[in-house]
C-alpha positions as CSV (number, residue, x, y, z in Angstrom):
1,X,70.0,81.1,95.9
2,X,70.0,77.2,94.6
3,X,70.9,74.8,96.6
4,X,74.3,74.2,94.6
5,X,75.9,77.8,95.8
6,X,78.2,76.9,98.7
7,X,79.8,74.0,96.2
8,X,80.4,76.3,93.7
9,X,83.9,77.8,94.9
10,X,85.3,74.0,95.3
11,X,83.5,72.8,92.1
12,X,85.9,76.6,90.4
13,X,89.0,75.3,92.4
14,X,88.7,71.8,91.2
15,X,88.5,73.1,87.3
16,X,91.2,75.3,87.6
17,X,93.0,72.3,89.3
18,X,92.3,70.3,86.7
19,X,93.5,72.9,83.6
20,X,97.1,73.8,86.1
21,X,98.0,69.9,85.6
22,X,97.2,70.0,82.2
23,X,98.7,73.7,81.7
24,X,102.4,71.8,83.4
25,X,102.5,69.4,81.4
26,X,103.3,71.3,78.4
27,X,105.1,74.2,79.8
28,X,108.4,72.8,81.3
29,X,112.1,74.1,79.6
30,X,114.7,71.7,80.6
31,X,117.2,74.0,83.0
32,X,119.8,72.6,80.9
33,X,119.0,74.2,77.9
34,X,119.5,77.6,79.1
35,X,123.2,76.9,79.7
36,X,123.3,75.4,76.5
37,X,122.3,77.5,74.5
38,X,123.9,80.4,76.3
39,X,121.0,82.4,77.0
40,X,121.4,85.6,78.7
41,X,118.5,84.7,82.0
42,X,117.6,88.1,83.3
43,X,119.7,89.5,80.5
44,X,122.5,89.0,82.7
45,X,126.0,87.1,81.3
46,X,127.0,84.4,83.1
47,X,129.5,86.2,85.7
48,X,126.5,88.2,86.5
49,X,127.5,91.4,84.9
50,X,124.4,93.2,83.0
51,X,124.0,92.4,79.2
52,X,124.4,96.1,77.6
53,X,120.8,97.5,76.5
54,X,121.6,100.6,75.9
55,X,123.6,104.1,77.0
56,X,122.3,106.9,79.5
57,X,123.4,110.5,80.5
58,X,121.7,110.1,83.7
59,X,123.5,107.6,86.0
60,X,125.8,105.0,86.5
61,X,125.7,102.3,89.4
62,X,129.2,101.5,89.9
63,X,129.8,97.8,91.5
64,X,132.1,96.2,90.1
65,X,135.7,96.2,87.5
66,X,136.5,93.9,84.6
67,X,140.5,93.4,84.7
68,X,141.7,91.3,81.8
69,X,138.1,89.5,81.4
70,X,137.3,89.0,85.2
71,X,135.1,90.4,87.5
72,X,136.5,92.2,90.8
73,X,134.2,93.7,93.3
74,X,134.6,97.3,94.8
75,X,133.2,99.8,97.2
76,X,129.9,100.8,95.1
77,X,129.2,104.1,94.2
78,X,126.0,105.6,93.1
79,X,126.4,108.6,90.5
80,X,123.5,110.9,89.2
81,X,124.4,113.4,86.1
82,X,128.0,112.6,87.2
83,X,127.7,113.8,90.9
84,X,128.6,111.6,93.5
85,X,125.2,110.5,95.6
86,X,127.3,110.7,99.0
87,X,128.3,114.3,97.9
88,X,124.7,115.3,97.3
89,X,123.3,114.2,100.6
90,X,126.3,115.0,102.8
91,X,125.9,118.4,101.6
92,X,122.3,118.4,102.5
93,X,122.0,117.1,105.5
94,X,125.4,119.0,106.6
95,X,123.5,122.4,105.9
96,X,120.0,120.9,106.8
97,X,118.1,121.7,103.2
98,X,115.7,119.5,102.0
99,X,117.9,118.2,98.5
100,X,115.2,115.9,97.2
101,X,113.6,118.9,95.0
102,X,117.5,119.8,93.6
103,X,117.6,116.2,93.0
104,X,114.3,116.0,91.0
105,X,116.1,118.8,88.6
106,X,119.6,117.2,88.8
107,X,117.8,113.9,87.0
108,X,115.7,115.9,84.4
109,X,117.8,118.6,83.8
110,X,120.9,117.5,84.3
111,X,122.7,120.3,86.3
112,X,122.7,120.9,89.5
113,X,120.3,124.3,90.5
114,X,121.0,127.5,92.1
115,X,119.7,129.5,94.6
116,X,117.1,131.4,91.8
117,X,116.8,128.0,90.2
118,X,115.7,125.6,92.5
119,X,113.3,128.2,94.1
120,X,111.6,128.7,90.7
121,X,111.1,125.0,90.6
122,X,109.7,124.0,94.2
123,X,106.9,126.7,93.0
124,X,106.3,125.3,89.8
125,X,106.4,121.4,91.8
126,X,104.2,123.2,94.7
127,X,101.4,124.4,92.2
128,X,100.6,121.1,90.7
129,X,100.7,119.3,93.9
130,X,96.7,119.4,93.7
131,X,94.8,116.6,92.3
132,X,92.2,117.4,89.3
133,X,88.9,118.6,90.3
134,X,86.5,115.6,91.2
135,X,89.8,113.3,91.1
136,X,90.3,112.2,94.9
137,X,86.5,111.5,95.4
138,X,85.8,109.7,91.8
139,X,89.1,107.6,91.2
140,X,90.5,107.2,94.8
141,X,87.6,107.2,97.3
142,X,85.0,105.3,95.4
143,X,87.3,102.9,93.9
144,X,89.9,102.1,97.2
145,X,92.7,99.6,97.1
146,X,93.8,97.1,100.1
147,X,97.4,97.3,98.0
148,X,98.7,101.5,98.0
149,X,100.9,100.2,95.0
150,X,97.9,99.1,93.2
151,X,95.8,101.9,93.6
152,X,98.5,104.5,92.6
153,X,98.5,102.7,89.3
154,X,95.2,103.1,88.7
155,X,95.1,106.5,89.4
156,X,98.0,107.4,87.3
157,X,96.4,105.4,84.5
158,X,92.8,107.6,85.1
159,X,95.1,110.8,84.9
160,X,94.9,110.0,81.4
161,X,91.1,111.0,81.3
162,X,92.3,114.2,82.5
163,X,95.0,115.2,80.2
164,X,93.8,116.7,77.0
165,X,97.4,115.8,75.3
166,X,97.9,112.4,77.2
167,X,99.5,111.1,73.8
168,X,101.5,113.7,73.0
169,X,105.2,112.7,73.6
170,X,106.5,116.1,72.4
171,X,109.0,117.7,74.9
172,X,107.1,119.9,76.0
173,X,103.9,117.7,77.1
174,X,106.8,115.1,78.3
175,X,108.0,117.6,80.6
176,X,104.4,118.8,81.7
177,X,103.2,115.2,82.4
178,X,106.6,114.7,84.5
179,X,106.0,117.5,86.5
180,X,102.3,117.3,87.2
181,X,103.0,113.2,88.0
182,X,106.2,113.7,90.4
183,X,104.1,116.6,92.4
184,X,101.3,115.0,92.2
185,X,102.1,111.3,93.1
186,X,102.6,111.7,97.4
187,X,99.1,113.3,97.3
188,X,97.9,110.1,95.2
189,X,99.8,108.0,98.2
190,X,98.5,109.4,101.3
191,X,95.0,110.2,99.6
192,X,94.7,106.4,98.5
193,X,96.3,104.9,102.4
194,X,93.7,107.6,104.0
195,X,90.9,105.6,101.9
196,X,92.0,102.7,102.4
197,X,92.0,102.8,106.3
198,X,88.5,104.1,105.9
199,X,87.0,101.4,104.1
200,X,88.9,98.2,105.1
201,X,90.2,99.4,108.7
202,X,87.2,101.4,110.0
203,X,89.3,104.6,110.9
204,X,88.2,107.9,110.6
205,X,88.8,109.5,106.8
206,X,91.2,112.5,107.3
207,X,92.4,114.2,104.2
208,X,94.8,117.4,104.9
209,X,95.1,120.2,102.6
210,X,98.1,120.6,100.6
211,X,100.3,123.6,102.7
212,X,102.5,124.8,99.1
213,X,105.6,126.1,101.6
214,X,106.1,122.5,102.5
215,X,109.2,120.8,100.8
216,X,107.8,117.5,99.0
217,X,109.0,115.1,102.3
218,X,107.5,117.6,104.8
219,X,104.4,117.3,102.7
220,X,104.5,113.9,103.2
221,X,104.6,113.9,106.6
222,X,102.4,116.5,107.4
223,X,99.6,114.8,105.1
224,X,99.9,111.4,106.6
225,X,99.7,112.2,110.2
226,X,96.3,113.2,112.2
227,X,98.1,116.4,114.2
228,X,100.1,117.4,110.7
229,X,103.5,117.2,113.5
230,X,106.8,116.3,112.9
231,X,110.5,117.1,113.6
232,X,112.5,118.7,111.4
233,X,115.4,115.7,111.8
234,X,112.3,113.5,110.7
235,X,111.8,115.1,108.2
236,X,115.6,115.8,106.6
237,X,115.7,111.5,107.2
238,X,112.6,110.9,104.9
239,X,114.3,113.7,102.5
240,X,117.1,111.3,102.4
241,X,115.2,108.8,101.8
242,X,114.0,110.1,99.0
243,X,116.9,111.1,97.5
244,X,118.4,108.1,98.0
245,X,115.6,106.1,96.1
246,X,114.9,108.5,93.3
247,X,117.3,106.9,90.5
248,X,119.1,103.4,90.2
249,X,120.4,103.3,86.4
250,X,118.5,102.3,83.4
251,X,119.2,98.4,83.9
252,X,117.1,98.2,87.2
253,X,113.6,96.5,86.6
254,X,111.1,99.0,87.1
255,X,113.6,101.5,84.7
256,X,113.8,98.8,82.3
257,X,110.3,98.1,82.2
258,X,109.5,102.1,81.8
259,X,111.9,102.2,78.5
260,X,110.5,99.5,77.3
261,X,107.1,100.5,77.2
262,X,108.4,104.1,76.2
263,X,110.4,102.3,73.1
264,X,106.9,100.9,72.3
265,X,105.5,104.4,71.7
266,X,102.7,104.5,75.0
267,X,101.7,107.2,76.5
268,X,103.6,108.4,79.8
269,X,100.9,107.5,82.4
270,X,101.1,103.7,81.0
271,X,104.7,103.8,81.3
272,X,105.0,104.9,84.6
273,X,102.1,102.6,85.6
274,X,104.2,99.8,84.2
275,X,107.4,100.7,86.3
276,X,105.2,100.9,89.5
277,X,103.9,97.3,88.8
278,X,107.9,95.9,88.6
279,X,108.8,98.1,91.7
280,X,105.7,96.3,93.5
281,X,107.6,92.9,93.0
282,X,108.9,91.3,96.2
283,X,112.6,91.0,94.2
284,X,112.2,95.1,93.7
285,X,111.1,97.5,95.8
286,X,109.0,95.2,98.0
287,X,112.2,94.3,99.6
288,X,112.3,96.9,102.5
289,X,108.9,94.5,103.6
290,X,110.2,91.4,103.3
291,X,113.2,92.4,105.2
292,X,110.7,93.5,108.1
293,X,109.2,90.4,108.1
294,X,112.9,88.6,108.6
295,X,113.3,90.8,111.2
296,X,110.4,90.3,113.1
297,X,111.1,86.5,112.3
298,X,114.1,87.0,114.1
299,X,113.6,88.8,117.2
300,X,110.8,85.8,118.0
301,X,113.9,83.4,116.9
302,X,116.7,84.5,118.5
303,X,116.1,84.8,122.3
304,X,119.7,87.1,123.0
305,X,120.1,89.8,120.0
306,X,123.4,90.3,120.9
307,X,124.4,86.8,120.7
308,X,126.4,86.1,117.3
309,X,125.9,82.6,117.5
310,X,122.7,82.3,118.2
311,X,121.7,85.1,115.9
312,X,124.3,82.7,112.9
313,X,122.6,79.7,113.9
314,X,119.1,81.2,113.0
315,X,120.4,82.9,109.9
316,X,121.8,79.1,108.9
317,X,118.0,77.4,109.5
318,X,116.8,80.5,107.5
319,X,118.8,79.6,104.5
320,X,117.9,75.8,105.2
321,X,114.3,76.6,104.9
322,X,113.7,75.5,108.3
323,X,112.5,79.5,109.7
324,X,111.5,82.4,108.1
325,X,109.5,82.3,105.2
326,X,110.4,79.0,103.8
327,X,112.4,80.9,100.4
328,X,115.7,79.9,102.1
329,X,116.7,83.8,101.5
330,X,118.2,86.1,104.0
331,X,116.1,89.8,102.9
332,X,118.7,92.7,102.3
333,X,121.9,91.5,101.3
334,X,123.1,90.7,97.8
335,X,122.8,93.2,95.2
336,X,122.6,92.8,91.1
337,X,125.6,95.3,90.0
338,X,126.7,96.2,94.4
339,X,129.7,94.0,95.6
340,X,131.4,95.1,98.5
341,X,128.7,97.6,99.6
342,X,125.6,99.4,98.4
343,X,126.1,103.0,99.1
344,X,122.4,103.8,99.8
345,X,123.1,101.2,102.5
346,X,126.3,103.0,104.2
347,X,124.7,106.5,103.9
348,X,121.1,105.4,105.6
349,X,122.5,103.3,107.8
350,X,124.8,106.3,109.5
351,X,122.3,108.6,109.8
352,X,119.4,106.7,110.9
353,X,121.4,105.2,113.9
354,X,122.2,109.2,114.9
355,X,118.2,109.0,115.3
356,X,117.6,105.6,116.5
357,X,120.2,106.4,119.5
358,X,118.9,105.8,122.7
359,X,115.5,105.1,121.3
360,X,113.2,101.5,121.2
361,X,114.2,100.7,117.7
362,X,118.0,101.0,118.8
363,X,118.0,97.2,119.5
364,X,116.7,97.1,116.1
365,X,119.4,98.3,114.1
366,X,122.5,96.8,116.2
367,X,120.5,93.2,115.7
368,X,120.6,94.5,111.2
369,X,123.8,95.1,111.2
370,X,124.9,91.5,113.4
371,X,122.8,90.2,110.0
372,X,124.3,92.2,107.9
373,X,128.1,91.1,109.3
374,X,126.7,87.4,109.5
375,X,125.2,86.4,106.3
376,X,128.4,86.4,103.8
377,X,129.8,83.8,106.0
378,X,126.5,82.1,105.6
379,X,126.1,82.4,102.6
380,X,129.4,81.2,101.4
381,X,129.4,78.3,103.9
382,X,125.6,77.1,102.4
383,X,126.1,77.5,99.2
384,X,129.8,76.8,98.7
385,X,130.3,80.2,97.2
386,X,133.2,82.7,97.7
387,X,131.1,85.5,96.2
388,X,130.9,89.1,97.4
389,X,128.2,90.0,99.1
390,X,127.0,93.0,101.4
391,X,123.7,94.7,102.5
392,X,121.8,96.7,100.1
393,X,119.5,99.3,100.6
394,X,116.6,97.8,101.6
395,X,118.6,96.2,104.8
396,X,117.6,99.7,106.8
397,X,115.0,101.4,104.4
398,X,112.0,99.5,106.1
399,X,113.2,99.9,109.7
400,X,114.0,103.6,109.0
401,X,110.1,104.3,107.7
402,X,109.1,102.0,110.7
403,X,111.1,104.8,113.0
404,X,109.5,107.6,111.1
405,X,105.5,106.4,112.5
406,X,105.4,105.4,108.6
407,X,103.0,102.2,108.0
408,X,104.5,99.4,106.3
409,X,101.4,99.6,103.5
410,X,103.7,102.9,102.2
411,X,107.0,101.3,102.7
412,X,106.9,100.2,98.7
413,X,105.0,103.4,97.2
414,X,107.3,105.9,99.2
415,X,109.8,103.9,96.7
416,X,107.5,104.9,93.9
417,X,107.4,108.2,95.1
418,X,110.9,109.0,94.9
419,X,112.1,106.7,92.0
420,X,109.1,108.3,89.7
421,X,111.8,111.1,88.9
422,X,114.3,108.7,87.7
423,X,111.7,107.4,85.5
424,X,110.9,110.5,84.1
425,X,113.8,110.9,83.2
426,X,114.5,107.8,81.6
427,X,111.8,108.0,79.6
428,X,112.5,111.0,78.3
429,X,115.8,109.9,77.5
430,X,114.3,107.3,75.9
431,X,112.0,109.2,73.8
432,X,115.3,111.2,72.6
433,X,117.7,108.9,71.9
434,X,115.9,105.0,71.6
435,X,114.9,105.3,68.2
436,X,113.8,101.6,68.4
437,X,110.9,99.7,70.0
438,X,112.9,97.4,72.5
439,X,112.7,93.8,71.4
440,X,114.8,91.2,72.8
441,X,115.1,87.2,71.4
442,X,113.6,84.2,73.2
443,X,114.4,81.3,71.6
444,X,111.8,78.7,70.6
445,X,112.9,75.0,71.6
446,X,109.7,73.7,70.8
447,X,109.5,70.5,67.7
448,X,107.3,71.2,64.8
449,X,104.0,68.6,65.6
450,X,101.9,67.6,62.9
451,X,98.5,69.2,62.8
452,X,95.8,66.7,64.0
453,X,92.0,67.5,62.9
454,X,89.5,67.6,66.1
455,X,88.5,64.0,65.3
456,X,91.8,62.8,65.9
457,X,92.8,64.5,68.8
């Protein structure tokens, strides 16, 4: 090896030094301007309402009213196909029945099933649960991922080697591809966490079969966990879970970013790739572990959970940048379109605590909700603002999974894992009734320079 090796990683660090500098220098938008020239900055309007994009059958995240121009926050409500989410759930978990599967078909389909129904689809879901031949050992075990999120889009980006009509976009293959990727994504999960912990955590490699009378959350569980054992109130929670997760309107990022590349004409396995990538992002579903590391921040913090004060004073130095992670953001409250509350929020929230009773992560949940009680007053006294604010969803999502013996690597792909049906049906919805390849305006503000020949440069 010559001499010059170890300086070689500075010597890369000081070029790329050197081209960021020059790289800023050239690439700064006066703030200003956006005001200015009234652009629409997350295609939001200015009282934070979402620029219309386009119109869906499939769901409708209700947050907010417009009387006579202005904004007015309300009790949110979360509808799929027209059906109240709260309904769904309630209903579920009233007559203990896994609902994720009925939900799955709710979204595509757009009715609710029956009896005869929804058993005809769990078998048809059930028999494509299996990976392709040669898949798990070729594109998961010889290729593993520190990053689950990662590695699920690259194995939903190989399916395409598999699929003899990967461009088709007919409704038939649509529907096919839909199926085979929402059955087939938790075997991708667990398969790709399994390989993971063998080749970066030195644990043994344990790979379950798939048991077909399994519902898709008891599947999950069963997979995931050496003695294949859980509860059945375990496994109704993660059901909830997943039905809470599996569809958030078309305006949410990863949604968007699935039409979009849907307008574009892709194939389905790029589009769903895409979506993961968005849901990945910290200010997406990536949430649930940033909340978990607030938490954690907090319980070193704050000596006496059960102190207000204290536990205000720390959410204060939080905001100040002073603890935490330095962002100056309190994890879990605030929502895009959610005012008053995030329903996802109120529904977890009740029946998690009916499992955390009396347990170690008890604590854990009363010391959530003093933050979620806390941080409007917070908030509004730091930033001078009077706006609405409550907890969203991913408040109690990562504490919940935490409760559940779930690692926080599958926090973010159980997200994926539920929200792939929403996405399937967006993009099919897309496919029907787009018609155009999705193409917003960005301005250019830049002045017309005069061309200058490389000997005058």
């Amino acid at each position: 090896m010559p001499k010059s090796a170890p300086n070689y990683g500075t010597r890369k660090k000081a070029a790329i030094d050197i081209l960021c500098k020059e790289f800023k220098k050239n690439n700064h938008i006066e703030p200003e301007l956006f005001s200015t020239l009234d652009v629409k900055r997350g295609l939001r309007n200015a009282d934070g309402t979402g620029v219309l994009a386009g119109l869906t059958l499939i769901c409708n995240v209700h947050g907010y009213v417009i009387d006579e121009g202005e904004k007015k926050p309300i009790e949110g409500e979360l509808i799929y196909r027209g059906y109240n989410i709260k309904d769904i759930v309630n209903d579920c978990m009233k007559n203990k029945r896994f609902g994720f599967e009925e939900v799955i078909y709710l979204l595509l389909f757009g009715t609710l099933p029956n009896e005869e129904e929804i058993k005809y689809f769990k078998n048809v879901l059930a028999m494509h649960r299996e990976l392709p031949e040669g898949f798990t050992e070729d594109v998961i075990l010889k290729k593993p991922s520190k990053n689950i999120m990662n590695k699920m889009q690259s194995a939903l980006l190989s399916m395409y080697t598999y699929d003899d009509y990967a461009d088709s976009t007919t409704i038939e293959q649509e529907l096919r591809k839909a199926i085979e990727i929402i059955a087939r994504i938790p075997t991708i999960m667990i398969s790709s966490y399994q390989a993971k912990c063998k080749t970066y955590d030195k644990k043994s490699l344990v790979l379950h079969p798939i048991n077909p009378q399994e519902s898709i959350a008891q599947s999950i569980l069963s997979t995931l966990r050496l003695d294949r054992k859980y509860t059945p109130q375990e496994a109704h929670l993660l059901d909830m879970m997943l039905m809470l997760h599996a569809e958030h309107g078309g305006g949410n990022n990863s949604t968007f970013v699935c039409r979009c590349l849907t307008s574009s004409g892709t194939d389905a396995y790029s589009a769903y790739a895409g979506a993961i990538g968005s849901l990945k992002g910290p200010k997406h579903g990536g949430a649930n572990n940033k909340v978990m590391l607030m938490l954690n921040d907090i319980k070193q913090g704050v000596h006496n959970w059960e102190d207000k004060d204290e536990i205000r004073n720390y959410l204060c130095k939080i905001m100040d940048k002073k603890a935490g992670d330095g962002s100056g953001l309190i994890y879990g409250m605030g929502h895009a379109v959610y005012t008053k509350s995030d329903p996802r929020a109120l529904i977890l929230k009740k029946y998690a605590m009916e499992l955390a009773k009396g347990t170690e992560y008890e604590p854990q949940f009363k010391l959530l909700q003093n933050i979620e009680a806390l941080s409007p007053s917070v908030f509004a006294e730091k930033k001078n603002d009077t706006k609405v604010i409550s907890a969203n969803v991913d408040m109690y999502s990562g504490l919940v999974y935490k409760m559940l013996g779930i690692p926080e690597e599958l926090f973010t792909p159980l997200f994926a894992t539920a929200r792939i049906a929403g996405w399937a049906a967006h993009r099919m919805e897309e496919n029907l009734t787009g018609g155009r390849i999705i193409r917003p305006a960005y301005k250019a503000v830049t002045k017309e320079i005069k061309y200058k020949p490389m000997s005058e440069r």
